[in-house]
VEXSE-251131 format. One record per residue (C-alpha): x, y, z. Coordinates in pm, 1 decimal, padded with zeros to 6 digits, m for minus. Layout:
X/Y/Z
...
//
This chain:
07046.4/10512.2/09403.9
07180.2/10239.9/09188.7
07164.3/09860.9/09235.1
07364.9/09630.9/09059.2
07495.4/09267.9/09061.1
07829.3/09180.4/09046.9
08005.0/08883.9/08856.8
08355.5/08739.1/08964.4
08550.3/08401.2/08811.5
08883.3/08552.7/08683.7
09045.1/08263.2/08883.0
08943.8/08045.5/09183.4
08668.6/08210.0/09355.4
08316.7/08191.6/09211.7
08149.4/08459.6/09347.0
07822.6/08673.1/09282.3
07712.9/08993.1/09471.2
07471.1/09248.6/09489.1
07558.7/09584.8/09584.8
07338.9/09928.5/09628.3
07531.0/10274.8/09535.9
07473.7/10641.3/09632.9
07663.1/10937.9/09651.7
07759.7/10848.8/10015.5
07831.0/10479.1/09988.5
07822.2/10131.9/09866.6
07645.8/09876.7/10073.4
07690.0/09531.3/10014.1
07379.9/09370.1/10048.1
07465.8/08993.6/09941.5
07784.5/08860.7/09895.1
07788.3/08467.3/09745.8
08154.4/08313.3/09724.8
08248.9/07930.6/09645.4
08629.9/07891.7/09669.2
08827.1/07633.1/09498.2
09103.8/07641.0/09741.2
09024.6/07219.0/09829.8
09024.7/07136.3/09495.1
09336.0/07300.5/09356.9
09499.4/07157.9/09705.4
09627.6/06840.8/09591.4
09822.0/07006.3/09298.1
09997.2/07303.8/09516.6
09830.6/07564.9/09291.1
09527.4/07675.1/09061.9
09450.2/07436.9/08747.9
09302.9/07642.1/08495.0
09064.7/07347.1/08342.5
08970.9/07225.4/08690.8
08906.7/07593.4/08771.8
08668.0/07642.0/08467.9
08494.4/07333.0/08522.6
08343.7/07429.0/08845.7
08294.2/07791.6/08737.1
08037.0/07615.1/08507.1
07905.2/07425.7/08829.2
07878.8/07704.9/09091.7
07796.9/08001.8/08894.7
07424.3/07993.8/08869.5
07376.6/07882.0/09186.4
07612.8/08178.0/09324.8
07387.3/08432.6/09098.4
07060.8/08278.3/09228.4
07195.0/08262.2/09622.4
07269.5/08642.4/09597.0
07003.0/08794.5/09449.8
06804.0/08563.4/09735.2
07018.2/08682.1/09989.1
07016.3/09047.4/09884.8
06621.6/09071.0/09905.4
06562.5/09246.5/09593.8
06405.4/09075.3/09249.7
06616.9/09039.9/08972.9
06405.4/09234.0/08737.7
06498.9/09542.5/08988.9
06906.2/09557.7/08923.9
06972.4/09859.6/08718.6
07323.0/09701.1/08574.9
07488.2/09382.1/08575.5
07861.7/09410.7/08624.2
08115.5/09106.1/08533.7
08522.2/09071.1/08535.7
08599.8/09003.1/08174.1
08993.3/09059.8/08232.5
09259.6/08981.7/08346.0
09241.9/08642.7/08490.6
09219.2/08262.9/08358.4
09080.8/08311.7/08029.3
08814.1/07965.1/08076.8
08727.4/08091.2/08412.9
08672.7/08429.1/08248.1
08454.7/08288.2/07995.7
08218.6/08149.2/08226.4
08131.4/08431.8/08436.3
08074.7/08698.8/08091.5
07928.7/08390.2/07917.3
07633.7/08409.2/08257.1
07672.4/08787.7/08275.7
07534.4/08838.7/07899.7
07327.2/08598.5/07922.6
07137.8/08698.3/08222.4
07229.0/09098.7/08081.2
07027.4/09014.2/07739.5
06737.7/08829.2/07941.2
06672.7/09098.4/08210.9
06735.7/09373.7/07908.8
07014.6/09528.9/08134.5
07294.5/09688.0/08048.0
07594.3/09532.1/08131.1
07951.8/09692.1/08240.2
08297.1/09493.6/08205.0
08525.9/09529.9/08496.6
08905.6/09507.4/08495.3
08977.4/09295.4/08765.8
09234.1/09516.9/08899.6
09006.6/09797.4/08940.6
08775.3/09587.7/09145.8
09029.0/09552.8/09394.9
09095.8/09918.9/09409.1
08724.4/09994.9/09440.4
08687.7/09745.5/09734.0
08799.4/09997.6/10024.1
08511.5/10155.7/09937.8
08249.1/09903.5/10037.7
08018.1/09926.4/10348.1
07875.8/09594.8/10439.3
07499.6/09610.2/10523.8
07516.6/09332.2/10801.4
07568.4/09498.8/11141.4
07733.5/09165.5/11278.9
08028.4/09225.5/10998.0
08337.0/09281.0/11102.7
08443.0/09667.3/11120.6
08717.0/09801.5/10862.4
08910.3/10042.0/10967.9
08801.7/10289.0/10674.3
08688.5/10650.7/10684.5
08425.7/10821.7/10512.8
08437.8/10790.4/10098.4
08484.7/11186.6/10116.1
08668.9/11172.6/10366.2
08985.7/10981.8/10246.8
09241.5/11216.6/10217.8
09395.7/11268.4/09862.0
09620.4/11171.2/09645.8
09612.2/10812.8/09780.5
09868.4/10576.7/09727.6
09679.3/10257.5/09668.2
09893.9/09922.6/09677.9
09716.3/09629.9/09505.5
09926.0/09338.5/09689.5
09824.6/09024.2/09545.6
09860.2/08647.0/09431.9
09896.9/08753.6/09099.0
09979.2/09120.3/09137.2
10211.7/09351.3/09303.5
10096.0/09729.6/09207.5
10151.8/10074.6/09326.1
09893.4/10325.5/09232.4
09893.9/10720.2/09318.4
09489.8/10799.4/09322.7
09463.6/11189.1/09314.5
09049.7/11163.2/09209.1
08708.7/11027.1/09388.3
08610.6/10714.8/09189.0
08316.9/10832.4/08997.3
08545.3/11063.6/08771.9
08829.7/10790.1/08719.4
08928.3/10752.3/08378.8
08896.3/10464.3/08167.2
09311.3/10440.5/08155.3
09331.8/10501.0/08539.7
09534.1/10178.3/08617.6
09768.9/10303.2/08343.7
09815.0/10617.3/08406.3
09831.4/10569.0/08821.1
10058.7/10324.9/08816.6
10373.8/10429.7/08975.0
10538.6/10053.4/09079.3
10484.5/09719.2/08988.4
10625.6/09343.4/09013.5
10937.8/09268.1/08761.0
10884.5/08890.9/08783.0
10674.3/08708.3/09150.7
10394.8/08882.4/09320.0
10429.4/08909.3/09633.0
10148.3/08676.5/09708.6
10349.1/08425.8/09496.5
10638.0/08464.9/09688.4
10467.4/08348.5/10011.8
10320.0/08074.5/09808.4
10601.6/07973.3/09634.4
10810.8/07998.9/09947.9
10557.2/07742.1/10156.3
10567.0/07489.8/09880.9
10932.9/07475.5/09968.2
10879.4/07441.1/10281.8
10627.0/07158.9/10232.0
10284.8/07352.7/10309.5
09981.6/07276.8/10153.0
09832.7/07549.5/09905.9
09752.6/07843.5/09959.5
10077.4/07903.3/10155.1
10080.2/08250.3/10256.3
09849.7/08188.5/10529.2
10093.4/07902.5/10672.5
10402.0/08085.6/10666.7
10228.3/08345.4/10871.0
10044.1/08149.0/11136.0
10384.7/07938.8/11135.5
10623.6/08272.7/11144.4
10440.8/08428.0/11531.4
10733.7/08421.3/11761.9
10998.9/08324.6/11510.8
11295.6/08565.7/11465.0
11240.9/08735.6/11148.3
11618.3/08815.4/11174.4
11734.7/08478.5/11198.7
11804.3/08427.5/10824.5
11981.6/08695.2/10622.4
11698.2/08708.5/10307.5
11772.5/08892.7/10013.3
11570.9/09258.4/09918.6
11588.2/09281.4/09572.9
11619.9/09613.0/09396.1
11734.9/09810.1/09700.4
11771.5/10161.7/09479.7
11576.0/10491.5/09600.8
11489.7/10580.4/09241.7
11282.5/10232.1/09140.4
10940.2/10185.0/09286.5
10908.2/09823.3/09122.9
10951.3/09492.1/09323.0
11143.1/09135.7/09236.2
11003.0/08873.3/09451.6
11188.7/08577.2/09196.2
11553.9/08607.9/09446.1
11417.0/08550.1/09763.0
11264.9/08227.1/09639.6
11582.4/08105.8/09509.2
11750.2/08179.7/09848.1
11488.9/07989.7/10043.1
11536.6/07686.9/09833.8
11918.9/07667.8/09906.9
11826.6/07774.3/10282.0
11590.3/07461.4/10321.2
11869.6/07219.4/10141.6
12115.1/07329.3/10329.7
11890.4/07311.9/10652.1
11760.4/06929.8/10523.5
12099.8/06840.1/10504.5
12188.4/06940.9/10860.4
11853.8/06765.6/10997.5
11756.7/07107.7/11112.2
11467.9/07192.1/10875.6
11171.4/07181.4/11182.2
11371.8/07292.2/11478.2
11418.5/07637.5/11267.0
11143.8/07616.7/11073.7
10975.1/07922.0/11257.2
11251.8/08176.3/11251.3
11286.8/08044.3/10867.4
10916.5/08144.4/10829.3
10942.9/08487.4/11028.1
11216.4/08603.9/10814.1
11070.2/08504.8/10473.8
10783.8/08719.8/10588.2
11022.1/08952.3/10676.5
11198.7/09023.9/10377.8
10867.4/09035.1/10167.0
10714.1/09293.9/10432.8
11013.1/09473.6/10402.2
11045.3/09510.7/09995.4
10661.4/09597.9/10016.4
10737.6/09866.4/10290.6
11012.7/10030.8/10137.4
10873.1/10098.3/09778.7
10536.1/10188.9/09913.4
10722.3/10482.4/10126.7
10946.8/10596.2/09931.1
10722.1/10642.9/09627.4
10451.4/10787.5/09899.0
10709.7/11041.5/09939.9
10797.1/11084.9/09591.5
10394.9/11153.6/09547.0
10312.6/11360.3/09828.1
10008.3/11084.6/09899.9
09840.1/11207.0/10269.7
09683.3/10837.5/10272.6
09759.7/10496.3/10210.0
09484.2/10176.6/10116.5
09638.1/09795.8/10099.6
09376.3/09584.3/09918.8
09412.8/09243.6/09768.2
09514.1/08886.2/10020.8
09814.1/09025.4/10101.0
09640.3/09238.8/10304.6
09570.5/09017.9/10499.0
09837.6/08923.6/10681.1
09934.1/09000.7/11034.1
10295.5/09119.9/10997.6
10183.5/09380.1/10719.3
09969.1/09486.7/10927.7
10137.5/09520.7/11235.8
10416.4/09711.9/11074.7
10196.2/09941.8/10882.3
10017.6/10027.0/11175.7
10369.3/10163.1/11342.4
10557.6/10265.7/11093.6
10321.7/10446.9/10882.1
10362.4/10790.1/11038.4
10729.8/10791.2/10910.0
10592.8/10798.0/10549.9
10419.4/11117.4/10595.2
10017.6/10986.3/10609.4
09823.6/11207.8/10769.9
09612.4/10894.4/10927.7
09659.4/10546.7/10977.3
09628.3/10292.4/10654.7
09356.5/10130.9/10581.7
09223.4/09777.8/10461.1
08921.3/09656.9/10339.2
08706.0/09399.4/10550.8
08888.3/09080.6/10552.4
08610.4/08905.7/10287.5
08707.8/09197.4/10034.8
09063.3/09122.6/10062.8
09019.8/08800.5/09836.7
08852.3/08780.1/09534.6
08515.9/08854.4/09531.2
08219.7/08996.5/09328.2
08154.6/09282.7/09519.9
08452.3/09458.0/09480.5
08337.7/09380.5/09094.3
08008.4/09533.2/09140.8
08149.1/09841.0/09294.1
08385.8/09934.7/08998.6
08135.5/09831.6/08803.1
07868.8/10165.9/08996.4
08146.2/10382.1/08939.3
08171.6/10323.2/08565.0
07786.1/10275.9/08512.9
07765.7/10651.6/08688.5
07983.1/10735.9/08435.9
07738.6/10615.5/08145.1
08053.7/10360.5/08038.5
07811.1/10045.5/08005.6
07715.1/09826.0/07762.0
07371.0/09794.6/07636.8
07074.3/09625.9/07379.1
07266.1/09377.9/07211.3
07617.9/09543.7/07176.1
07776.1/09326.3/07462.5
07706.0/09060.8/07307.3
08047.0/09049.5/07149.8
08200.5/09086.9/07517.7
08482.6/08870.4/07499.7
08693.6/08772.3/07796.4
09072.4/08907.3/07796.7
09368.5/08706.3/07986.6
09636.0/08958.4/07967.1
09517.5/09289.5/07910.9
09761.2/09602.4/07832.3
09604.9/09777.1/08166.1
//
């Protein structure tokens, strides 16, 4: 049994977790989150310096509410585990500055996470509480392999074939899984770039799908970019271009708000669509028996409800899965779980060697 703390702040979510491993599962036995979503608001989008400014003003208090809530003494974690890339590189800094410090005072070894592979170890969290909502996730050795993973985020837009159990990953696994990524948008900045056209507040995504239930999602003819069989990558950058023009052409009829639903529905449309069709086709390319959808995107309803239809016609041998809904965001659990597979592994830092931790905005993998 390992215990271990997590540390998030790649971005806008300050968040601190403690998590307890075994061979069977990871419970989550505290999770502590402050999101910035109210003060990046007024700007329609994150501001690094007002991002790393409240880092430095939430992330002791996250650290201290989690180890409270998790009912263990701090002297008892066996690892500390902290994003140190990719992300914001101020926001970054705040959460390894905290991690090493708290590391070197506890004399604990400490494991940098890749932010990515958080997200990728979060459909493999059990939360303790028995009031939490239920995720519609098998066993851990259970999940039926290879797995195509999607990573469908505000930032990032990844396919990943996962053909090993976590604990023996290797240290290049998001290189050498990756099968399919973003050329230019996200998808999750497609919905968000999409609602600031459409005058939403930030973050958008949620908006255009509370806005898009009963719209026609075939109302406006959206474009799918890259449409060929043989590329597994996405382009996200058209279909904002051809919402702009929509809405000015819709402003300029006075006809914006009377089709501002269908116009919702079939942005939502075309980005569940482009996320469909490259997840199948390189599903079939893979042979994958099971597919996982982690990161916001996951959250949304139309995803979903396609998914849950359509996803015999890939091949799966079950239905897809999601993590819980609070492990779809950002968060430092997801951080702390990576971080139990790789301190299983023996890759950790330790004595005074991660000291010279350094946080990483762009990272090769």
């Amino acid at each position: 049994m390992t215990t271990l703390l997590g540390i998030e702040s790649s971005c806008d979510e300050c968040s601190a977790s403690v998590v307890r491993y075994t061979p069977d599962e990871i419970k989550v036995l505290s999770l502590s989150t402050f999101s910035q979503v109210d003060l990046h608001k007024p700007y329609g989008g994150v501001v690094p310096e007002i991002a790393s400014r409240n880092h430095l003003e939430t992330i002791n208090p996250m650290i201290e509410q989690a180890i409270t809530d998790s009912g263990i003494y701090a002297q008892d974690l066996d690892a500390i585990a902290v994003t140190n890339r990719p992300g914001l590189v101020g926001a970054l800094l705040v959460g390894v500055s905290a991690a090493k410090a708290l590391a070197y005072a506890l004399k604990k070894p400490l494991v940098p996470v890749h932010h990515l592979e958080g997200h990728a170890s979060s459909i493999y969290l059990r939360s303790l509480h028995p009031k939490s909502p239920i995720a519609n996730l098998p066993p851990r050795n259970e999940i039926p392999l290879p797995l195509m993973l999607a990573i469908v985020s505000g930032g990032h837009t990844n396919l990943y074939v996962v053909k090993s159990p976590p604990e023996i990953w290797p240290l290049d696994f998001l290189k050498r899984s990756l099968v399919g990524k973003s050329r230019d948008d996200a998808a999750g900045e497609a919905f968000d770039k999409t609602a600031k056209i459409l005058g939403f507040p930030y973050p958008g995504g949620m908006w255009i799908d509370r806005t898009a239930q009963g719209g026609n999602p075939k109302a406006f003819d959206l474009p799918r970019a890259l449409p060929q069989k043989s590329v597994f990558d996405f382009s996200f950058s058209g279909l904002k271009t051809a919402v702009a023009l929509t809405v000015d052409k819709l402003k300029k009829d006075n006809s914006l708000e009377e089709n501002l639903k269908d116009l919702c529905a079939s942005i939502q449309e075309a980005i569940v669509d482009a996320l469909l069709s490259k997840i199948f086709l390189a599903s079939r390319e893979y042979g994958c028996r099971s597919l996982a959808i982690v990161g916001g995107v996951a959250a949304n309803s139309r995803l979903r409800e396609r998914l849950n239809s359509e996803w015999k016609s890939a091949g799966f041998v079950m239905p897809p899965f999601f993590p819980e809904m609070t492990y779809c965001t950002d968060n430092a659990a997801m951080i702390a779980a990576a971080g139990a597979f790789r301190f299983r592994q023996g890759n950790f830092m330790k004595g005074t060697e991660f000291l010279t931790l350094n946080a990483v905005a762009n990272p090769e993998i």
